[in-house]
Backbone bond lengths (Angstrom), bond angles and torsions (degrees), N, CA, C in turn:
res aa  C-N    CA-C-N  psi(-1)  N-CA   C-N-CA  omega(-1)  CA-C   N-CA-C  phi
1 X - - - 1.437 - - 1.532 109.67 -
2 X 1.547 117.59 130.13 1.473 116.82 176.34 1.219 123.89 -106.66
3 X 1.548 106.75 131.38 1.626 113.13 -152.18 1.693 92.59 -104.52
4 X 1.630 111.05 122.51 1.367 97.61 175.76 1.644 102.77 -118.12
5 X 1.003 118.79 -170.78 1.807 137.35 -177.93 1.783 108.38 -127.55
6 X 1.246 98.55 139.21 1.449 93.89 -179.20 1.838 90.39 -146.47
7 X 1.641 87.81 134.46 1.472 97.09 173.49 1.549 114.04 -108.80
8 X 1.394 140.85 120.29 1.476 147.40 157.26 0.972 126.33 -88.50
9 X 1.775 114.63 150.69 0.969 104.83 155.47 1.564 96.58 -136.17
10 X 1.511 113.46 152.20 1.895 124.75 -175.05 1.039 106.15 -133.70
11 X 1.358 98.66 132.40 1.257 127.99 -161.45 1.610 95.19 -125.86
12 X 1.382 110.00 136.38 1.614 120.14 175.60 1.863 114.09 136.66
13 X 1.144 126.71 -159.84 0.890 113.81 177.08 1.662 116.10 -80.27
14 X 1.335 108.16 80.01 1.706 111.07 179.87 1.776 118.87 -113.88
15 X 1.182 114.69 12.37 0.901 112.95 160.40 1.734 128.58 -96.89
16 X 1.381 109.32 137.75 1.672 96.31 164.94 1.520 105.83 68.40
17 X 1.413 117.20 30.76 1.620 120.96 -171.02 1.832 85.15 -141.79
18 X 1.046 152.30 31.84 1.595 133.02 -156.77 1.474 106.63 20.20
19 X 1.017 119.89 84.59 1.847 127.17 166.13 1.462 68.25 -116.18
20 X 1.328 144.30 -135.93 1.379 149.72 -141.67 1.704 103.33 9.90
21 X 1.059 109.48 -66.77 1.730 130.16 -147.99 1.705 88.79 -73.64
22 X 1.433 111.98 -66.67 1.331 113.98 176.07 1.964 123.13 -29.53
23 X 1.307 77.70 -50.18 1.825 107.06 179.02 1.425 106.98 -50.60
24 X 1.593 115.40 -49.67 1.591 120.41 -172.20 1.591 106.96 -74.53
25 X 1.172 119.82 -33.68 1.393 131.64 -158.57 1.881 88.04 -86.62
26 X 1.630 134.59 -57.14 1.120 136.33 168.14 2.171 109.89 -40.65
27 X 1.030 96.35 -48.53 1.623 101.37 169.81 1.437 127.14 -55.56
28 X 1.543 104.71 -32.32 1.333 122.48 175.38 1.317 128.04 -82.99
29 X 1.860 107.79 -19.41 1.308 134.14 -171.59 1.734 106.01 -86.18
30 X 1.740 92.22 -44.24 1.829 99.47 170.26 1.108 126.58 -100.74
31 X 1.692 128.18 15.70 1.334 109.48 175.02 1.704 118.68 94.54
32 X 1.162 111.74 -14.07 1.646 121.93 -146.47 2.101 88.47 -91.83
33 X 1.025 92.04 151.69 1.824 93.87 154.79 1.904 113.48 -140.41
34 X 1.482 90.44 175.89 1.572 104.19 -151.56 1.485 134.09 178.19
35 X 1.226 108.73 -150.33 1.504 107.19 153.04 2.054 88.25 178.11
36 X 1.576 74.65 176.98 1.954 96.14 -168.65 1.222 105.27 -131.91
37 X 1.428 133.59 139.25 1.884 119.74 155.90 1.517 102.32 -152.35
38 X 1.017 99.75 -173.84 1.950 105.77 -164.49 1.375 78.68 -109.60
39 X 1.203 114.57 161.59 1.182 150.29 -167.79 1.514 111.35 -133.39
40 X 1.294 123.04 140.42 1.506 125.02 -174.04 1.472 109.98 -64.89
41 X 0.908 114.30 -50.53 1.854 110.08 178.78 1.530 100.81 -66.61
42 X 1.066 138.68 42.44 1.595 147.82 -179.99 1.232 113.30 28.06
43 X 1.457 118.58 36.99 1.251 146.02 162.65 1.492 108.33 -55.98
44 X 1.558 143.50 -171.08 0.914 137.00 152.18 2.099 102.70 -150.61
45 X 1.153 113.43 130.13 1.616 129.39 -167.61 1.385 103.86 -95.49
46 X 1.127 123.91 108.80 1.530 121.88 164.48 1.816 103.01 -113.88
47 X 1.254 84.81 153.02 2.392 93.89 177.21 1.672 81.74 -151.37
48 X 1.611 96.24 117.77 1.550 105.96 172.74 1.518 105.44 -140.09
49 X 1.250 100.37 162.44 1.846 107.35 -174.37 1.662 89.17 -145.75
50 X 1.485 107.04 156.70 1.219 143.22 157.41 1.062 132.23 142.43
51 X 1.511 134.47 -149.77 1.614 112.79 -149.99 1.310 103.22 -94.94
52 X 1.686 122.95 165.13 1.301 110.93 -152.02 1.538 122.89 -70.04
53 X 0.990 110.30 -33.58 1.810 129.78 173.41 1.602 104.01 -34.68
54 X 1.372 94.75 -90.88 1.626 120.59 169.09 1.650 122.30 -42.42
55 X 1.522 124.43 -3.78 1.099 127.12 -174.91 1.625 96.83 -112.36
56 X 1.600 116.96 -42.09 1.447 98.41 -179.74 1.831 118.53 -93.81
57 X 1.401 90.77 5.30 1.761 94.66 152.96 1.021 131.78 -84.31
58 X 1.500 120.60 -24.07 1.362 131.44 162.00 1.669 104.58 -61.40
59 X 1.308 113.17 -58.06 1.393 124.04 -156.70 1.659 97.03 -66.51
60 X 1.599 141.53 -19.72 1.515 153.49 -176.06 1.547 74.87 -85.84
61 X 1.753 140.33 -84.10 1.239 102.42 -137.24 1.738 101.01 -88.81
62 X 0.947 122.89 33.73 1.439 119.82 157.43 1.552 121.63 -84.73
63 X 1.299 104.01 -36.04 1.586 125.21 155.63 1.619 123.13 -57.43
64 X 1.135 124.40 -46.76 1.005 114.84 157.11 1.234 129.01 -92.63
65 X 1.590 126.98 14.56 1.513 126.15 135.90 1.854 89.25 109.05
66 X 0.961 106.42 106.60 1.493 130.00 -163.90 2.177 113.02 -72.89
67 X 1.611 87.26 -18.75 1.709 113.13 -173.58 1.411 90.71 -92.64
68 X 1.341 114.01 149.81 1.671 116.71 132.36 1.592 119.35 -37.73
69 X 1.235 103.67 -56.06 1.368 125.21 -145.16 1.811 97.73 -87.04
70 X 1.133 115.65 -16.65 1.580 119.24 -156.48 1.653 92.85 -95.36
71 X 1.402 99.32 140.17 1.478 111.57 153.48 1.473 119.45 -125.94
72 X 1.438 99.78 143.13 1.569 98.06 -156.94 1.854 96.68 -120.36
73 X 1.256 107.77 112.31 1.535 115.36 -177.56 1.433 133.82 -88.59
74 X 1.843 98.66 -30.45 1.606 119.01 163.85 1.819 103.34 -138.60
75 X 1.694 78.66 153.71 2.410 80.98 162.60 1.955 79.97 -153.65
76 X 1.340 85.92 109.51 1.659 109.39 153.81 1.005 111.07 -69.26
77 X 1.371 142.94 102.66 1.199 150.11 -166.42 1.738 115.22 -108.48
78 X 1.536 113.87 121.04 1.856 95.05 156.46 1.807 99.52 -144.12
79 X 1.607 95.33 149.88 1.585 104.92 -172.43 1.301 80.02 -112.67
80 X 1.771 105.66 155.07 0.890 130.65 145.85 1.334 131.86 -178.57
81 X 1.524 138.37 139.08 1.252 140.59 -150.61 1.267 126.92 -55.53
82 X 1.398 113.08 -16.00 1.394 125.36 177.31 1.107 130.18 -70.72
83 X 1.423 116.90 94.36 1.564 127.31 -168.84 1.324 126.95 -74.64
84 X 1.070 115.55 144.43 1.636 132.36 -172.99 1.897 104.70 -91.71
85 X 1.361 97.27 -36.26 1.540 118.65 -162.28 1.510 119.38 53.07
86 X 1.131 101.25 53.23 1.338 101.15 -178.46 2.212 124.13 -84.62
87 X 1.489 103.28 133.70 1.282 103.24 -143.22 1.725 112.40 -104.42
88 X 1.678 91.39 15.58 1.855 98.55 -177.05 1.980 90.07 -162.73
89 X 1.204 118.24 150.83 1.174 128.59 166.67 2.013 122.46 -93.68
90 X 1.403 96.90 100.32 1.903 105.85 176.54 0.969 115.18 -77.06
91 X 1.196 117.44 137.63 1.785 144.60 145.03 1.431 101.52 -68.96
92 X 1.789 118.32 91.49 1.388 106.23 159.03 1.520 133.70 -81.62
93 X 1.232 140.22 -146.20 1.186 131.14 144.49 1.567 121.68 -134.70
């Protein structure tokens, strides 16, 4: 099984909508680990790893905006194999 890492960044209305919270609960739904935080340009930062299936299903409903409330306009996306191994998914700030 191949475990990849994917770094984002989302751009749109993701602040102050539960995109964070949504995000942890979506992580929990696929298996994936990580962490999330807002970013000053009201950006929002995700760094996630896990196996490949379950990582670009996470990474589809991040695209289509993980909130009710969230609209998601860009996801700067980069994969790559280099693991963090990270072993629980954070809510930063």
């Amino acid at each position: 099984m191949v475990k990849l890492r994917a770094h984002m960044i989302v751009s749109g209305r993701v602040q102050g909508v539960g995109f964070r919270f949504s995000t942890k609960q979506k992580s929990k739904e696929y298996g994936v680990y990580g962490w999330v935080k807002n970013l000053p340009d009201q950006t929002v930062e995700i760094d996630v790893e896990g196996e490949n299936e379950q990582l670009y299903q996470f990474i589809d409903a991040i695209k289509a905006g993980p909130s009710p409330v969230a609209k998601v306009d860009n996801v700067e996306l980069s994969v790559t194999d280099q693991l963090n191994n990270y072993r629980s998914f954070k809510m930063n700030h």
